[in-house]
N, C-alpha and C positions, 0 to 999 in steps of 0.2 A: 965269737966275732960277729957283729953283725952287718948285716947285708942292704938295710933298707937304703945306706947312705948310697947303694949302687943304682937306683932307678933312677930314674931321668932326670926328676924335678930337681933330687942332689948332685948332680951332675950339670945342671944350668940348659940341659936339653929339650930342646921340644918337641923331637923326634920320639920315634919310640923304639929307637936301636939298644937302649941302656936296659932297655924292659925286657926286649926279646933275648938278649946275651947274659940279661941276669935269670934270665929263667931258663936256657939252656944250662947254665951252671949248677942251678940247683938241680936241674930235672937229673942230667947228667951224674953229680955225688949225689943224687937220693938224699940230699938236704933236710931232711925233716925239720930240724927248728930253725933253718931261713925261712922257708915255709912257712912256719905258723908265725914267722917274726912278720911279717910276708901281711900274711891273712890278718894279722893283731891293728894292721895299719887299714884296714876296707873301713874303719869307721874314722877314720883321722879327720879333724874339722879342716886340714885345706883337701880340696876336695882336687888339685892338683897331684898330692901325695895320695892318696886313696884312687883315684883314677888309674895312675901309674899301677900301684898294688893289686888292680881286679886284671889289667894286660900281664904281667907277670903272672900271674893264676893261671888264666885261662891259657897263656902261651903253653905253659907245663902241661893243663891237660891235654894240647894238641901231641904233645909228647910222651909225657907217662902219666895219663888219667890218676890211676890207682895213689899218685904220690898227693893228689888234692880230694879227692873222693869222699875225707873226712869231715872233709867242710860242706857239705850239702845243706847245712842248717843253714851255714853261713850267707852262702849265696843263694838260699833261697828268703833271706831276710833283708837282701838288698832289692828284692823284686818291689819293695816297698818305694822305692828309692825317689825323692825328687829331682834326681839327679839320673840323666835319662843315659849317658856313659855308664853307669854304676849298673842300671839295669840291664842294657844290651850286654856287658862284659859278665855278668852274673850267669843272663842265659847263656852266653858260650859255654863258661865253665859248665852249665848245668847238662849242657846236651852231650860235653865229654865226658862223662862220669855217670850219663843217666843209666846205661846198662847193667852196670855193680853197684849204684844205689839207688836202685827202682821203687822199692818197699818206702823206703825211707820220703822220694821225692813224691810218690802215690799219694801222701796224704795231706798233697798242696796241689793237687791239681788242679781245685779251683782257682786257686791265685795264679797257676801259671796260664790256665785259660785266659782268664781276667787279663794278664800281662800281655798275652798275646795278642787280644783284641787291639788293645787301645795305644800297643808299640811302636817303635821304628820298624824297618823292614829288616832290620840285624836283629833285631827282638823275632819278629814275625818267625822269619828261617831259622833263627838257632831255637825257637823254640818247640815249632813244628819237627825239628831233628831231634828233639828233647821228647815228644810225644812217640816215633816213631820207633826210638830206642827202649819207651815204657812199654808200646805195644809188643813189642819183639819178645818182653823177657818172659810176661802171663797169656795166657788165652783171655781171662777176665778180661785184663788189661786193654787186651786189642778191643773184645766186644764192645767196651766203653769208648775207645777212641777211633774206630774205622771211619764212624760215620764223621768224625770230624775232621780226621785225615782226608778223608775224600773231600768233605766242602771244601777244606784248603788247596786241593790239588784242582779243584774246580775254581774256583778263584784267585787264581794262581797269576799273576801280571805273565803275559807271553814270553819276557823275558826269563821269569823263573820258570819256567810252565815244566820244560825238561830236566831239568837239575831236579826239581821239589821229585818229578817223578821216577828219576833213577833214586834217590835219596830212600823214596818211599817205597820202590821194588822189596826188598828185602821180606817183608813181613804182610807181603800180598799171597798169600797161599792158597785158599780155597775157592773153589770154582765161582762162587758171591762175589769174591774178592776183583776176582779176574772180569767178570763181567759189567762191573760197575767201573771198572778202570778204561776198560777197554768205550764204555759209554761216554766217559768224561775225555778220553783221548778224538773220539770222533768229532767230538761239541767243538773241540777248544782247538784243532788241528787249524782249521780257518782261521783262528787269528794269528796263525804262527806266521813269521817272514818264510820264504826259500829256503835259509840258511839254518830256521830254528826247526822247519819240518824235515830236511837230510838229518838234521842230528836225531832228529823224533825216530823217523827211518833205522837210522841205524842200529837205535837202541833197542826197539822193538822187533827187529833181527837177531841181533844178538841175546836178546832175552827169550826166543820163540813164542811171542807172546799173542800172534796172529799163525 
């Protein structure tokens, strides 16, 4: 039976409530071939149909990763995309599955660098969370990406300044690690509001990280 007539654009919708309820459905039955019925549609020429198709993805990774995970070529081949929805929805997918398909996304790192520079700010964050999940799974891995992690947490809009860096706690481990965080927290403190340094505050309590 197929499913794709459940997303939005067949349904007359412009909402994206047909997207989220068809991909709790499938995440839910472990759907495997709505899925790949699913993923068969990310190249569709209305790019309304194909839009809808990459929110259903990535909705499911928010849910059970491991059921899209197979697809990493896939959505590392919309990172091409002129189509700037196709790309930010790609890296969501990618930053939920980057820890169980690390190997595999490793050897597009330039492209996703490359994507990261020149993206949206949904591109920016979901791919920086896509980097931060590479680093966590090798030591390699991190020694290649610290340094970039840190410029991104150093060029962080104030707005993201604390999220990027609870985000990025995870896989700060070694005393290097801690002291250059602790550098980029001092610089970046001052441009924070009141309200964005209590949260600073609090995290950095609760982390023991002072």
């Amino acid at each position: 039976m197929t499913v794709i007539n459940q997303i939005a654009f067949y349904q007359n919708r412009r909402d994206e409530i047909p997207n989220q309820v068809l991909a709790h459905h499938l995440a839910e039955k472990e759907d495997h071939a709505g899925i790949r019925e699913i993923v068969g549609h990310l190249s569709d020429k209305n790019s309304a149909i194909a839009s809808d198709c990459v929110k259903v993805l990535y909705e499911i990774g928010y849910l059970k990763p491991e059921l899209i995970s197979k697809y990493s070529k896939e959505f590392l081949g919309l990172l091409n995309s002129r189509n700037n929805r196709m790309v930010w929805g790609a890296m969501i997918a990618l930053s939920t599955i980057a820890s169980m398909t690390a190997d595999e996304i490793w050897g597009s790192l330039d492209l996703i660098l490359k994507t990261i520079a020149a993206g949206t700010i949904i591109t920016q964050v979901s791919g920086i969370k896509t980097l931060i999940h590479l680093a966590a799974v090798r030591p390699e891995y991190k020694e290649r990406l610290m340094p970039i992690l840190m410029k991104s947490l150093a060029e962080a809009r104030p707005v993201d300044f604390v999220t990027r860096l609870e985000v990025l706690l995870p896989v700060m481990g070694t005393p290097t690690d801690h002291e250059q965080m602790m550098a980029v927290i001092q610089k970046k403190t001052k441009e924070l509001t009141p309200a964005q340094q209590k949260r600073l505050t609090a995290i950095i309590r609760k982390n023991r990280l002072v």
